[in-house]
N, C-alpha and C positions, 0 to 999 in steps of 0.2 A: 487023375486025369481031369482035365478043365474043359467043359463044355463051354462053349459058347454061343448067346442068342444069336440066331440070325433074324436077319430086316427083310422083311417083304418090300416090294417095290412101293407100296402104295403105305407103309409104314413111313420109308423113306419122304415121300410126299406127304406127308402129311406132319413130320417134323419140317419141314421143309417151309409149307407155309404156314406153322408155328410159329418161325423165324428162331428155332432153337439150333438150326445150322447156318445162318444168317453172318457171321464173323468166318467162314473157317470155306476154304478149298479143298472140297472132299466129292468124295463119289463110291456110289454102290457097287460094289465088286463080289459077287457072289453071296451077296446077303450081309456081308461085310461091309460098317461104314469106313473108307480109306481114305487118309491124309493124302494131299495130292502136294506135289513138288511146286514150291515154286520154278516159275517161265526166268528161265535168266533170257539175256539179249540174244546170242547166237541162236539158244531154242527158239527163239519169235523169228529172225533171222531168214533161219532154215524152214522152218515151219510157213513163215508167207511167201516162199520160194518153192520150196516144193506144190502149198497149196494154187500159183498163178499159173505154173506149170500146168497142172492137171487138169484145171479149169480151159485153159489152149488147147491142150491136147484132147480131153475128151466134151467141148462142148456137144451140145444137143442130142451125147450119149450118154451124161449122168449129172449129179447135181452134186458138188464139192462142199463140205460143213466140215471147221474147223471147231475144235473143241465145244461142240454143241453135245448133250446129251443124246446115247441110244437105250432103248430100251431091250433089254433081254432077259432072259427066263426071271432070272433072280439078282440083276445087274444092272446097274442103269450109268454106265462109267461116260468119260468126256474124253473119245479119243483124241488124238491132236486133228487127224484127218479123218474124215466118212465117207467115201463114196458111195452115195446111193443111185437109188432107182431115181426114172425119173415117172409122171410129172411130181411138181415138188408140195402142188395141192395134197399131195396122201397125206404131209406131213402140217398141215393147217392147225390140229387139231391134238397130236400126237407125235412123239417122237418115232423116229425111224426103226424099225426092228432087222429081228435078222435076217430074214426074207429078204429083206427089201437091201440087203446092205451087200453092194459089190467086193470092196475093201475098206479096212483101216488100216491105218500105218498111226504106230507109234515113233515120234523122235526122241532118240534116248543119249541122254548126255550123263546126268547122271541117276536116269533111272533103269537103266539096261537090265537087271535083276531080275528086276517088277513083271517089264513086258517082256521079258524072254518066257520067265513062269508064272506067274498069276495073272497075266492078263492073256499069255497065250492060250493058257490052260479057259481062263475063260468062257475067252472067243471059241476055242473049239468046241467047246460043250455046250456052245449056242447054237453052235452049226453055220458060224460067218465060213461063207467058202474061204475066202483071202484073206490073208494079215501080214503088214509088212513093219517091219520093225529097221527104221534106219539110225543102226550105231555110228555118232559121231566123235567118235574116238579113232574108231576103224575105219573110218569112212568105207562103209559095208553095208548093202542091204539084205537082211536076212529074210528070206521069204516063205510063209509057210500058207501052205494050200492042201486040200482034201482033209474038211477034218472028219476026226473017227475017235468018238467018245470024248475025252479030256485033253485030246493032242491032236497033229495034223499029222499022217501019211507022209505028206513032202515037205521038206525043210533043204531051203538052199542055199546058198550065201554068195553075192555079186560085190565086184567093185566096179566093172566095168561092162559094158554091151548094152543090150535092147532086151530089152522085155516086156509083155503084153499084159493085164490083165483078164485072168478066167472069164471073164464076163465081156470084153472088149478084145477081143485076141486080135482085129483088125488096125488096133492102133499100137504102134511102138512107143516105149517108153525107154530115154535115156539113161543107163545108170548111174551116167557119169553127172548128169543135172541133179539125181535124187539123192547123192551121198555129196557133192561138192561142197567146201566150207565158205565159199566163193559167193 
């Protein structure tokens, strides 16, 4: 059986500003350093579409970061979108935690895999209430809410209607805008 080291957060940072991960698109995922995919065009695409959406729909209820680092127990990964708390002073100094994080949404073109398990798995073990994963194959949003240990309670899957986030249930959200290849 092969163990493997795992990376503290502050391990991480600290290769970091060694500049010994200075060439390379990675991020912390459970103590895990992980190669991160590269953005083809349609992911930047959809990604600055969904993220002007979210920004319209929930101004002056939360603050929209696109592949910005968060921080969590033992993870400091770069989701595509963050919804957090506001004001966005908390974050001056520090990145965003799980507390403080409404949703992430993963776009997955060809990382569907990842974020369906190792990043769901994750986030749920962080205790992010929401995670939304939109596959662009399916043009489908897979939505998982309540989580409870290494998983979420609810897992749902939309192509089409209105849906609210846990944290904002006052605002509707199109499905049909957050799965579109348009």
């Amino acid at each position: 059986m092969i163990t493997l080291a795992k990376w503290s957060i502050e391990d991480y940072h600290n290769m970091i500003a060694a500049g010994i991960l200075s060439e390379r698109r990675v991020e912390l995922l459970e103590g895990q350093i992980i190669e991160m995919s590269p953005e083809g065009p349609l992911h930047r695409k959809i990604n600055d579409s969904i993220a002007e959406y979210l920004r319209e729909k929930l101004r002056g209820s939360a603050k929209i970061y696109e592949s910005h680092p968060i921080s969590l127990l033992d993870s400091e990964p770069e989701p595509d979108i963050a919804v957090v708390k506001l004001p966005v002073s908390l974050y001056d100094s520090r990145h965003p935690s799980a507390e403080e994080i409404y949703l992430l949404i993963e776009i997955s073109d060809s990382t569907l895999e990842k974020d369906l398990e190792q990043k769901r798995i994750a986030y749920a073990h962080a205790g992010i209430l929401e995670y939304w994963v939109v596959d662009l194959k399916a043009q489908q949003l897979i939505v998982f809410q309540q989580p409870s240990g290494n998983s979420y309670q609810i897992q749902q899957t939309y192509s089409q209607g209105n849906l609210s986030l846990v944290a904002c249930e006052h605002i509707k959200l199109s499905v049909e805008k957050l799965v579109s290849l348009n």
